[in-house]
C-alpha positions in Angstrom: -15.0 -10.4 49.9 -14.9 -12.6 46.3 -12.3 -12.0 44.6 -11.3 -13.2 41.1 -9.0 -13.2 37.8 -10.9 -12.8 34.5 -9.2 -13.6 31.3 -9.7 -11.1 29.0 -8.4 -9.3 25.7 -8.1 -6.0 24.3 -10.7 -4.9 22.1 -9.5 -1.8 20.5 -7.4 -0.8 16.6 -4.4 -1.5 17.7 -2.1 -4.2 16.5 -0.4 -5.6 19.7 -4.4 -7.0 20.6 -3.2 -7.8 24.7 -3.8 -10.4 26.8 -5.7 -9.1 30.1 -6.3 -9.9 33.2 -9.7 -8.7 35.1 -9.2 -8.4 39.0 -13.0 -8.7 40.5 -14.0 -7.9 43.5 -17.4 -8.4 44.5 -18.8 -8.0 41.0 -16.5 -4.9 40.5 -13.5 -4.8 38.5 -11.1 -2.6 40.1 -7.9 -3.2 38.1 -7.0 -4.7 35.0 -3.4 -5.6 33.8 -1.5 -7.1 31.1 -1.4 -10.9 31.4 2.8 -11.6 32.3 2.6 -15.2 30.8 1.1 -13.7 27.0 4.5 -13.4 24.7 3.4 -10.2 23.3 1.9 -9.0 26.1 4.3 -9.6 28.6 2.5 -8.0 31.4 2.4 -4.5 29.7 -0.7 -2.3 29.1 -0.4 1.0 27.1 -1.1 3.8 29.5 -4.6 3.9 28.2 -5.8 0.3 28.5 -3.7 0.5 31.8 -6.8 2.8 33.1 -9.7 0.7 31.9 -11.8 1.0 34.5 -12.0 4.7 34.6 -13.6 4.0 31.3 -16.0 1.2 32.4 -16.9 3.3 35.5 -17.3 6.7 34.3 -19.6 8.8 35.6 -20.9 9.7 32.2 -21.7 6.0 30.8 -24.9 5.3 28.6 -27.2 2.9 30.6 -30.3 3.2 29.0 -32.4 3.5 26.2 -32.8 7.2 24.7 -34.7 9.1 22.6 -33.7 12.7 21.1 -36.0 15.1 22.4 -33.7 18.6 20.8 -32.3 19.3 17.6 -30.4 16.8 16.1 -26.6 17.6 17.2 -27.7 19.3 20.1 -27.7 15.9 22.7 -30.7 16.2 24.1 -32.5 12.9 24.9 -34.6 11.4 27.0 -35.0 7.5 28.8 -37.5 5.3 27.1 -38.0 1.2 27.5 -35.7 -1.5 25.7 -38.8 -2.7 24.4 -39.7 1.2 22.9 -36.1 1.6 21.8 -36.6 -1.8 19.1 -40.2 -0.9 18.5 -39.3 2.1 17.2 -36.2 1.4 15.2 -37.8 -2.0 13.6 -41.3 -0.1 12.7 -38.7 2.8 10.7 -36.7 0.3 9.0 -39.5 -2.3 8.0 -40.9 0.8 6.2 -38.2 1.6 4.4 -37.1 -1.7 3.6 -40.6 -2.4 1.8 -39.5 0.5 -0.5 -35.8 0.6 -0.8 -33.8 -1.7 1.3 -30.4 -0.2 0.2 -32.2 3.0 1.6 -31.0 1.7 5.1 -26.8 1.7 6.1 -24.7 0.1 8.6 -21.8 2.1 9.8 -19.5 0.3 12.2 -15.7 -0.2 11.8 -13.0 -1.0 14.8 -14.3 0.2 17.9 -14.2 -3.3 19.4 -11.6 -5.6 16.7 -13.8 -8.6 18.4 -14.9 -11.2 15.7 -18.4 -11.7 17.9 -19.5 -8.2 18.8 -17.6 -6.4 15.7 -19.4 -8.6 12.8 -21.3 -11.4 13.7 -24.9 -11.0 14.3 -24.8 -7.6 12.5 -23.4 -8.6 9.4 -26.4 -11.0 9.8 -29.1 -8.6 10.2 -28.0 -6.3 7.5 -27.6 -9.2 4.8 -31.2 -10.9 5.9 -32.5 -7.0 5.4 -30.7 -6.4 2.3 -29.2 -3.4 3.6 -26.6 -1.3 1.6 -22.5 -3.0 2.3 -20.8 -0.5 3.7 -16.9 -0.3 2.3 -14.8 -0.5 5.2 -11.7 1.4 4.2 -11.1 4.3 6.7 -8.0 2.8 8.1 -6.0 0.3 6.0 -7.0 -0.6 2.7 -4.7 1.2 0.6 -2.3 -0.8 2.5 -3.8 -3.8 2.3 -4.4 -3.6 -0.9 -0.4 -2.8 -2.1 0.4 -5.5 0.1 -1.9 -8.1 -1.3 -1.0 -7.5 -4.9 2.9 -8.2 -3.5 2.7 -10.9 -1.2 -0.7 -12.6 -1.6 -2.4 -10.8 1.5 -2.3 -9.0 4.9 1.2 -11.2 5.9 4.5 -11.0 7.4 7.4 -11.4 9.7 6.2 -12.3 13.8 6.5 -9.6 16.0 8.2 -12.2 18.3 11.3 -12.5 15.8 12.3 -8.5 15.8 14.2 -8.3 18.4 17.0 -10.5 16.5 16.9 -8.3 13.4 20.2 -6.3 12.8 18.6 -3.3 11.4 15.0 -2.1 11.7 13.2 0.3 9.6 10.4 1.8 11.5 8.4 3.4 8.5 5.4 5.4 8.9 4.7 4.7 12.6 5.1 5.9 16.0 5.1 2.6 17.7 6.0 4.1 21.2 2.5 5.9 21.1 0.4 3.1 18.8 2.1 -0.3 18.8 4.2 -0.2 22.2 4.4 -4.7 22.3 6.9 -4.2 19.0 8.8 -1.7 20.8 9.5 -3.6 23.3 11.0 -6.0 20.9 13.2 -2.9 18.7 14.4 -2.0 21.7 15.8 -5.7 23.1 17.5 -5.3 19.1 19.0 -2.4 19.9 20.6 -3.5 22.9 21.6 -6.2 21.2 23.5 -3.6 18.8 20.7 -3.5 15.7 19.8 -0.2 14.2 16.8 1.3 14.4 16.0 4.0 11.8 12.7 6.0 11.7 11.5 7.1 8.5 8.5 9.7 9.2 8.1 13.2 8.4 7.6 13.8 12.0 10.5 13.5 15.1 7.9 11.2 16.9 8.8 9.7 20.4 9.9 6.4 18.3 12.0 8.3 15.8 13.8 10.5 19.3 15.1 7.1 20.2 16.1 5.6 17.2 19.6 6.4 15.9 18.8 7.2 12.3 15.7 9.7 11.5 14.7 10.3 8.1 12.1 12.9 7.4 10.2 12.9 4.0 7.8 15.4 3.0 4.1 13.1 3.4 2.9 11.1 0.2 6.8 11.0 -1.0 7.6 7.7 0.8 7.0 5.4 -2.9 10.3 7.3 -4.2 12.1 6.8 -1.4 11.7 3.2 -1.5 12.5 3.6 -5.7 15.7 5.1 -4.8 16.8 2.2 -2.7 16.2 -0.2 -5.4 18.4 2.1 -7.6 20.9 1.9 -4.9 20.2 -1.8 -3.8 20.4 -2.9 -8.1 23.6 -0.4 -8.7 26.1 -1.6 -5.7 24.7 -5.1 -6.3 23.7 -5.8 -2.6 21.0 -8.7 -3.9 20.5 -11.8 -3.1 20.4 -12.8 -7.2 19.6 -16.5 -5.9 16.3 -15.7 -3.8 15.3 -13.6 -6.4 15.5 -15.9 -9.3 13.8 -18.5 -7.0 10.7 -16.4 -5.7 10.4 -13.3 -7.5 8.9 -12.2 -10.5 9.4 -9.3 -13.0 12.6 -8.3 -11.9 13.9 -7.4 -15.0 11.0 -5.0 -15.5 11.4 -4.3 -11.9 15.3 -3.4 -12.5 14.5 -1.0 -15.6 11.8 1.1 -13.9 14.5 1.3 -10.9 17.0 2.8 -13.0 15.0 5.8 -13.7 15.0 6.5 -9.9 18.8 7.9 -8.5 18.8 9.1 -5.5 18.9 13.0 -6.7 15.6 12.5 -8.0 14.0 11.1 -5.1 16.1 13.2 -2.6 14.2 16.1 -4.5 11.0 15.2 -4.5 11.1 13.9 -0.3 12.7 17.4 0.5 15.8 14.6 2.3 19.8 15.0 1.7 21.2 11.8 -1.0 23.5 10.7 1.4 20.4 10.1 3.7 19.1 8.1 1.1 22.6 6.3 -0.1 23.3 5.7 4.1 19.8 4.4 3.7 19.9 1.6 1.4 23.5 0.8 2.1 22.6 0.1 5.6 19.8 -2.2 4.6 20.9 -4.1 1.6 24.6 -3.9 2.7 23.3 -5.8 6.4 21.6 -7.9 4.3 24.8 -8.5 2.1 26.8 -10.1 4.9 23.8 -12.9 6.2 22.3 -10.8 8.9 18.3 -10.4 9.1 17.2 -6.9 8.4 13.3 -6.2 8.5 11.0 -3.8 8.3 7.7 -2.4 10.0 5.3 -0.8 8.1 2.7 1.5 9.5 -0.3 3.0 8.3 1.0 6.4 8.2 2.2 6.1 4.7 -0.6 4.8 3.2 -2.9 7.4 4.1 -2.1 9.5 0.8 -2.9 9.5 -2.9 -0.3 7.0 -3.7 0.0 5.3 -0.2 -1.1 1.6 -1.9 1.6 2.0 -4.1 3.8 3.1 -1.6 3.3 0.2 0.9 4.0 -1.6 -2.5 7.3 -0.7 -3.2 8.7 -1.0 0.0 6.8 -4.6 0.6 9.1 -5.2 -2.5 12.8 -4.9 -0.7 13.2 -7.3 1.5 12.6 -10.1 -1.5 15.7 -8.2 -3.3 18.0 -8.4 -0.5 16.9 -12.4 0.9 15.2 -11.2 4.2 12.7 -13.5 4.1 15.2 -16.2 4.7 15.8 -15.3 8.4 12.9 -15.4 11.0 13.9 -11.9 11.7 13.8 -10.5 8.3 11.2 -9.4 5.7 8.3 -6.8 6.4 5.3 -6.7 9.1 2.1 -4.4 8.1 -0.7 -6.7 9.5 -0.6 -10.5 10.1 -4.6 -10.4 10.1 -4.9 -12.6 7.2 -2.5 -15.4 8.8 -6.0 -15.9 10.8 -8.5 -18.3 9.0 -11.5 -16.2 10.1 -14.8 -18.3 9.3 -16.1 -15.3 7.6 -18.9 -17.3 6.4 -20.4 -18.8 9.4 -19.9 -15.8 11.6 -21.2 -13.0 8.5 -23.6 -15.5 6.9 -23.4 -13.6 3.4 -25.8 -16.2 2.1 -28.5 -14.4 3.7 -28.1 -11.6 1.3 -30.5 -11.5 -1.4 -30.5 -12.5 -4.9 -29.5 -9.2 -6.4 -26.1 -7.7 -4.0 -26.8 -4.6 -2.6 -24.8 -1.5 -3.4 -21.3 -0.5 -1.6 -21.0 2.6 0.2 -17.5 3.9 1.1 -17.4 5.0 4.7 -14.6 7.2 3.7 -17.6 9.3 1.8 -20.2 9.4 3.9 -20.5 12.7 4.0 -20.7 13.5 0.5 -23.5 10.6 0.4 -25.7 11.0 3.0 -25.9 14.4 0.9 -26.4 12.7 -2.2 -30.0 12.5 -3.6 -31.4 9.5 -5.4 -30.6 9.0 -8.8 -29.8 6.4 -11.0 -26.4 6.1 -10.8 -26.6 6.3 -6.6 -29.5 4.7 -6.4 -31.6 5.4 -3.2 -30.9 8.0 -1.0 -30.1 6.9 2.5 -32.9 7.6 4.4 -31.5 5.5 8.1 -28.3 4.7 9.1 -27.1 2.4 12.1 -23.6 3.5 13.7 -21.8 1.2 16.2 -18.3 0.7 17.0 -17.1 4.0 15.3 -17.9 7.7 15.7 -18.0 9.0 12.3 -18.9 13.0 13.1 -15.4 13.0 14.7 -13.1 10.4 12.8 -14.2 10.4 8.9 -12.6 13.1 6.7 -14.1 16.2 5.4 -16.2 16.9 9.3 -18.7 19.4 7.9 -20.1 17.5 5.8 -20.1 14.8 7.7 -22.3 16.6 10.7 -24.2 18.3 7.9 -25.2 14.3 6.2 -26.5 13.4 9.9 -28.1 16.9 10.7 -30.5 15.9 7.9 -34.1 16.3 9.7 -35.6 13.5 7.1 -32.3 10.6 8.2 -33.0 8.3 10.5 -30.1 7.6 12.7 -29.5 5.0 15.5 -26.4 4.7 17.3 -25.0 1.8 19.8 -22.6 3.7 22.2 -20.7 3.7 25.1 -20.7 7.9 25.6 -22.3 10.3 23.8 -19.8 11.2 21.5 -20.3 13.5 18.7 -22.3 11.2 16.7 -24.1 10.4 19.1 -25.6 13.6 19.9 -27.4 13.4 16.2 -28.9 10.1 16.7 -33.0 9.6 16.7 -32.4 6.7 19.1 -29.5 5.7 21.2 -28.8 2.4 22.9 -26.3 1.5 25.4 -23.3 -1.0 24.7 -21.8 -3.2 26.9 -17.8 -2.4 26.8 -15.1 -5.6 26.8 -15.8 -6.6 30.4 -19.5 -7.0 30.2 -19.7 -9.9 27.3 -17.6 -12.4 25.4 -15.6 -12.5 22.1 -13.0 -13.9 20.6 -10.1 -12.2 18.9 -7.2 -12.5 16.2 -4.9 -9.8 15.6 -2.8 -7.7 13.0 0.4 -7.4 14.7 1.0 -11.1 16.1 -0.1 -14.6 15.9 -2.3 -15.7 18.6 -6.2 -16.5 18.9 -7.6 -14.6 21.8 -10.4 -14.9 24.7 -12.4 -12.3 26.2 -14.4 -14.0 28.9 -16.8 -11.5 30.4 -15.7 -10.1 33.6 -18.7 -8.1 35.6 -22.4 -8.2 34.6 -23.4 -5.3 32.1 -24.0 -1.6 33.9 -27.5 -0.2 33.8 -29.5 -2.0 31.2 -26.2 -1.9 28.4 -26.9 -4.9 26.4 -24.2 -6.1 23.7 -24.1 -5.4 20.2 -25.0 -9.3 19.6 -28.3 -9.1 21.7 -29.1 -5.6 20.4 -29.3 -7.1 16.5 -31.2 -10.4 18.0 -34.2 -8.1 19.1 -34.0 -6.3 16.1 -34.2 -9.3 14.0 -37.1 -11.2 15.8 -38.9 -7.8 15.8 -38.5 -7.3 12.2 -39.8 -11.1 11.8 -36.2 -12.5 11.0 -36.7 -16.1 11.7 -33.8 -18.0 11.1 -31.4 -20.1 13.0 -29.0 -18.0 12.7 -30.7 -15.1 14.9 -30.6 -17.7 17.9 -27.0 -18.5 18.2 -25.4 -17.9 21.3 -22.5 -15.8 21.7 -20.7 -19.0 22.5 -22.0 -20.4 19.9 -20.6 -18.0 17.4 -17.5 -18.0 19.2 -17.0 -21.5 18.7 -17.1 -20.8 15.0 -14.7 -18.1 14.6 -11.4 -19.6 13.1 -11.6 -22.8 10.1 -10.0 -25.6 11.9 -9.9 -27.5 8.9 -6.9 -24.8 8.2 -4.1 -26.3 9.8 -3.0 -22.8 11.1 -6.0 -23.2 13.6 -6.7 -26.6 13.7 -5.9 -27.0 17.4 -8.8 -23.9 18.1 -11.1 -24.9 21.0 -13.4 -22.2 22.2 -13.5 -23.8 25.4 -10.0 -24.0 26.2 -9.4 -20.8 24.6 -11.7 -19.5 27.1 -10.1 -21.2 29.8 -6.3 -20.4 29.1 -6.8 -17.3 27.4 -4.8 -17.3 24.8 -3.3 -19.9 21.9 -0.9 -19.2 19.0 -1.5 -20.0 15.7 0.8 -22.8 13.7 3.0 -20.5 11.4 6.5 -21.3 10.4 8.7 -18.7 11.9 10.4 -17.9 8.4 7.1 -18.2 6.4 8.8 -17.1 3.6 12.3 -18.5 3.5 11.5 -20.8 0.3 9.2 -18.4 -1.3 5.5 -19.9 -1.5 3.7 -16.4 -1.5 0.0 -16.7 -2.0 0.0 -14.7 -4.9 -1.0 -16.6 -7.8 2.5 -17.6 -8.8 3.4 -18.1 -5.4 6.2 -15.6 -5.6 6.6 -12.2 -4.8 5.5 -10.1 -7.7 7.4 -7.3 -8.6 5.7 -7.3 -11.8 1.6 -7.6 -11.2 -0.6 -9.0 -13.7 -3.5 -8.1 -11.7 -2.7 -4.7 -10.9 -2.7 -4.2 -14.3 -6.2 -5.8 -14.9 -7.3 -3.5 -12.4 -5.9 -0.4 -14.1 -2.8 0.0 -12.3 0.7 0.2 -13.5 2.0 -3.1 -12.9 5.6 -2.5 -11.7 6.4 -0.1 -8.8 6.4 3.5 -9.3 5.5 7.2 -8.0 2.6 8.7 -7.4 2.5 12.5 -6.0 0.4 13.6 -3.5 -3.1 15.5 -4.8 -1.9 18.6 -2.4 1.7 19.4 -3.3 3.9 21.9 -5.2 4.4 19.4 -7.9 0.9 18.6 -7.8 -1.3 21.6 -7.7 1.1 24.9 -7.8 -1.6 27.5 -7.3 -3.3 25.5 -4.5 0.5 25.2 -2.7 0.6 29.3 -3.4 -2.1 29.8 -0.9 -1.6 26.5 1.6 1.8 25.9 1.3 2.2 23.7 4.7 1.5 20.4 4.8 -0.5 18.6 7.6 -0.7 15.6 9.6 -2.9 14.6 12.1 -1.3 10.6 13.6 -2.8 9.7 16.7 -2.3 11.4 20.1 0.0 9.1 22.6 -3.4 8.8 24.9 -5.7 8.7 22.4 -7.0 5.8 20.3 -8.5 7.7 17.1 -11.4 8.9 19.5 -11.8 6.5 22.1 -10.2 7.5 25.3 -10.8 11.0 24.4 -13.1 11.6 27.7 -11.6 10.2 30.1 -10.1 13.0 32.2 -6.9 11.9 33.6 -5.7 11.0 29.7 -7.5 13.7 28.3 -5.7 15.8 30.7 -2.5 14.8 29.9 -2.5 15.5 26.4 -4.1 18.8 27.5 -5.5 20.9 24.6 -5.2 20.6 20.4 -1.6 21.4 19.8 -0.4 22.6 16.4 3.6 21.5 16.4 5.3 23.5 13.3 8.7 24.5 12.9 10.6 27.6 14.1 10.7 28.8 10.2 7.3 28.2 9.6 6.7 29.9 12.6 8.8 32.8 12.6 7.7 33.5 8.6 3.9 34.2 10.2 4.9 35.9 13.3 3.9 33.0 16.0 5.5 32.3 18.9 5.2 29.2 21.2 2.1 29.3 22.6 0.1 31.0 20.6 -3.3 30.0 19.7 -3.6 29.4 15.7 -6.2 29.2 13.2 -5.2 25.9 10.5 -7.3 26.6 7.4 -8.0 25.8 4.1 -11.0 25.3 1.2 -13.0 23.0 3.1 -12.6 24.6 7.0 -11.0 25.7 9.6 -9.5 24.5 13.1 -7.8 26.2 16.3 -5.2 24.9 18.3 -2.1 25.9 20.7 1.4 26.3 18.7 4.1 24.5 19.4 7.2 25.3 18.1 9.8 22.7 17.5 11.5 21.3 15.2 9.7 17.5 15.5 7.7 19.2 12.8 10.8 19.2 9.7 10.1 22.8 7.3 6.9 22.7 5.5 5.0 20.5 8.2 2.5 20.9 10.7 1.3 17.9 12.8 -1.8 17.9 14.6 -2.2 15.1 17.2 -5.4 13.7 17.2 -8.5 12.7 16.7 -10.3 15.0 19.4 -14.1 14.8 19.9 -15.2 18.2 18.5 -17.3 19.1 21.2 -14.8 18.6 23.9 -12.2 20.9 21.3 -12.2 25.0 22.4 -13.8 25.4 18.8 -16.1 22.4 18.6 -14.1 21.3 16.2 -11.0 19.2 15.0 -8.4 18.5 12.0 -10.8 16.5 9.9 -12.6 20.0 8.9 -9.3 20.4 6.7 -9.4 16.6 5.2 -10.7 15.6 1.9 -12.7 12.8 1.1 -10.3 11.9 -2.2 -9.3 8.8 -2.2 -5.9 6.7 -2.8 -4.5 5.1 -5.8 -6.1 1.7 -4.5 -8.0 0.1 -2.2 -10.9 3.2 -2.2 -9.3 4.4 1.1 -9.1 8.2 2.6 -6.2 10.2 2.1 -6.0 11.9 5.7 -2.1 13.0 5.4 -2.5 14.8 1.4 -3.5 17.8 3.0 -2.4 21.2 2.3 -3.3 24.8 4.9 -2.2 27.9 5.9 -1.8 28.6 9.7 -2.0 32.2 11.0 -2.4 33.9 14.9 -5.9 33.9 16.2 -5.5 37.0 18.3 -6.8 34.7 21.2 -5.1 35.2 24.5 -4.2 32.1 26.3 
């Protein structure tokens, strides 16, 4: 028997991006683990990566080439050649690209976070083509883009420096479920006697252990970061030095503050003040006495009306209180821009044409693919290329979604794993290779270190990866440039700007052959200011936000579902709804494979025992969550880890593999946030009522 160790990395939307190591045995990888010597790592796997090769092995794996041979959305297909599949797919799009290339759209988000198999030779075929861009928003750019405006981009504390923080805000995450490499850190600070204080509307796993919860209503999180500036500027826990030094518009920033007490926001959050006042005294008065407080952000918040805004105001504290002075303080949403990505030798944007294509926003595709030409949409879209995303079951507003890709006249080609939902509406479906059957290279958002995946076991069936699929394409479509011939290796090599001196010690070959390198970052990046905003400070005040139409300083804004917002849309669904992701779950991936599946069990509705007992439903019961736009069933659970007026829907469950076909993006709305053209999954309002269904 051969056996071996395979270095490898984790390919999936999740911040802690682990270092793995591949046993082989006779070309079969039979268990893979987190590598011990990786800092983040540390030898630990979530439970669902910990089962990888149930989902390289499973019994229900695409390994060939197929054609639909049903009605689109029914999943019937049939085996045809490679060399039928391209023919096909090339012959379709060359004829709509002689018309209207912006007729043809990529759809592909983070199904693999690799910088070779997520964007590389794709980005490359689409710009040669002249394809519509697709907008990438669905996950994080109303977060991004609050953050930016603040700080200067996607940056932050380490993950490696939490565990010396004094107090922690956890806010807007369930980290136990979705970031489990940071928890491992909060919970080394709170043995070391820090604080750890959950602000989430739900009483997740994370916020059961912490020793502070505080619950506010979703979309409400921007005042309650106002009211701790009230608090933070009234009791005069600042750090007036840091802020003279690296701040700007505090003055502006101190006025609007003083029109947020705590009543106000405690109102509007549905929280107790004196949650609020034990709030920011805890933070600002930690801060007060030299001790690092910090902060992690999650995406939670953002997903809301006003949730740019929101990750704005609260990116703004820890410049008022000095964090950013101690390794352990400031505020961690996404380190990926810490990563001098060589966006332009791996996309090759020069290969677009003279005139840029138009921007589609994947958080709409199913109001577009609906859309008919005109002149201010310009072409319809008349093909569409999915990989590395599974929009039937993820993007908001579902029935429209499946509607857009039931069109008979769309021509739809999906790169896939499984059949998942979207899948099962495809003309033409090709097989993938998963992480262990090619090579990438890998940054991350929640740490610092440049990552290897080396390919472990020779690709299953005839699964080719997403690199080789867009070669073919291109040569069959007549694409003859350079570019089209690179090697995976050889765009590998490429990934990271050494001439940045964050990276300039990246070697793809040693990467390769130790796995994993970190990149050169001060541990206290911002200790003496030097933001990479454009006056290098931390902007309280905005210039640019209020080029772009925004109001410049922090401030509110209310959810489109709420009381406040809509009274006689609250009369008739007056619950909100969340749907954050199931613990086994990773937004749909993992969805089929049975032993995690089973462990989550069925849809679960949690809501809490007033809500319940007001409609008559007792634990167990199977409910029907509706509102305008559709309708969903789960299994109740009643508990108070829903707070009054909440119901929370762990997700995101392929529909077909859902009693009802269905999930909670039927209840979503394709409105978007205050910035950054992202969905608003959690600015939802329903009504829940007994089905009558026995168990």
């Amino acid at each position: 028997m051969t056996t071996k160790t395979i270095r490898a990395a984790c390919p999936h939307d999740c911040p802690d991006t682990c270092a793995m190591l591949v046993t082989v045995e006779n070309g079969i990888a039979t268990k893979v683990r987190g590598d011990p010597e990786h800092p983040t790592t540390a030898g630990v796997l979530c439970t669902k990566v910990a089962r990888y090769t149930e989902r390289i092995y499973h019994a229900d794996r695409l390994l060939h080439p197929m054609r639909r041979v049903g009605a689109k959305g029914e999943g019937k297909f049939e085996a045809i050649s490679w060399e039928e599949a391209i023919d096909t797919i090339a012959t379709r799009l060359k004829a709509i690209a002689a018309r209207a290339p912006e007729a043809i759209l990529p759809y592909n988000y983070a199904g693999t976070m690799g910088l070779v198999q997520g964007e590389s030779m794709s980005a490359r075929f689409f710009h040669r083509l002249g394809a519509s861009r697709l907008d990438r928003t669905i996950c994080a750019s109303a977060g991004a883009a609050g953050i930016t405006y603040t700080l200067g981009g996607k940056v932050g504390m380490d993950v490696e420096q939490f565990q010396d923080a004094q107090v922690i805000l956890i806010w807007g995450g369930n980290p136990i479920a979705s970031n489990v490499h940071f928890w491992m850190r909060a919970q080394e600070a709170k043995r070391r006697g820090a604080i750890l204080v959950a602000i989430d509307p739900y009483r997740s796993l994370t916020a059961e252990k912490c020793q502070i919860h505080i619950a506010p209503l979703p979309g409400t999180d921007a005042a309650l970061a106002l009211a701790m500036m009230h608090i933070l500027i009234r009791d005069d826990l600042l750090d007036h030095d840091y802020i003279a030094r690296h701040t700007l518009g505090f003055d502006e920033l101190k006025a609007r503050a003083m029109e947020w007490p705590p009543q106000r926001a405690a109102e509007i959050c549905g929280v107790p003040v004196e949650q609020i006042e034990q709030l920011a005294q805890l933070y600002g008065g930690t801060a007060r006495t030299g001790q690092p407080v910090a902060i992690r952000l999650n995406y939670g918040l953002q997903r809301v009306r006003g949730g740019g805004m929101a990750v704005r105001n609260i990116a703004c504290l820890p410049a008022l209180v000095g964090a950013w002075r101690h390794a352990a303080g400031g505020v961690q949403l996404s380190a990926s821009d810490s990563f001098p990505k060589n966006a332009q030798a791996l996309q090759r944007p020069d290969l677009l044409p003279g005139k840029l294509p138009r921007l589609i926003n994947m958080s709409t595709i199913g109001d577009d693919l609906l859309r008919p030409a005109s002149p201010g949409f310009g072409a319809q879209i008349e093909a569409v290329i999915v990989f590395n995303a599974n929009p039937v079951a993820v993007a908001p507003e579902s029935p429209k979604v499946a509607q857009g890709f039931a069109r008979d006249d769309l021509f739809t080609v999906v790169l896939e794993h499984f059949q998942t939902d979207t899948a099962d509406y495809a003309d033409i479906l090709l097989p993938a290779t998963t992480q262990l059957e090619h090579a990438d290279v890998h940054g991350a958002y929640g740490h610092l270190y440049m990552l290897a995946n080396n390919p472990a076991i020779a690709p299953l069936g005839e699964a080719k990866p997403n690199t080789e699929i867009f070669r073919l394409l291109a040569a069959r479509m007549g694409f003859d440039d350079d570019c089209f011939h690179e090697t995976d290796d050889e765009i590998a090599a490429r990934a990271f700007n050494r001439a940045d001196p964050r990276a300039a010690h990246f070697d793809w070959q040693e990467l390769k052959r130790i796995g994993w390198r970190k990149l050169a970052i001060a541990d206290a990046p911002f200790a003496n200011g030097n933001f990479a905003t454009p006056s290098g400070k931390c902007e309280f005040y905005c210039a640019r936000m209020l080029a772009d139409g925004l109001d410049p300083l922090p401030s509110y804004i209310p959810p489109y579902e709420s009381a406040a917002s809509n009274p006689e849309l609250a009369q008739r669904y007056p619950l909100a709804m969340i749907s954050p992701p199931a613990r086994n779950f990773l937004n749909s991936t993992f969805v089929n494979v049975e032993s995690l599946r089973s462990t989550e069990g069925e849809p679960h509705l949690d809501m809490h025992p007033r809500d319940a007992a007001e409609r008559g439903i007792a634990d167990g019961d199977m409910v029907r969550i509706r509102n305008d736009r559709g309708a969903f069933i789960a299994r109740a659970r009643v508990t108070d880890h829903a707070r009054p007026g909440l119901v929370v829907g762990l997700s995101i469950w392929w529909k077909k593999l859902a009693s009802d076909g269905k999930n909670a993006n039927e209840l979503t709305s394709q409105r978007l946030t205050d910035m950054g053209r992202a969905p608003t999954f959690y600015d939802v309002l329903v009504e829940v009522e007994r089905t009558g269904i026995e168990a």
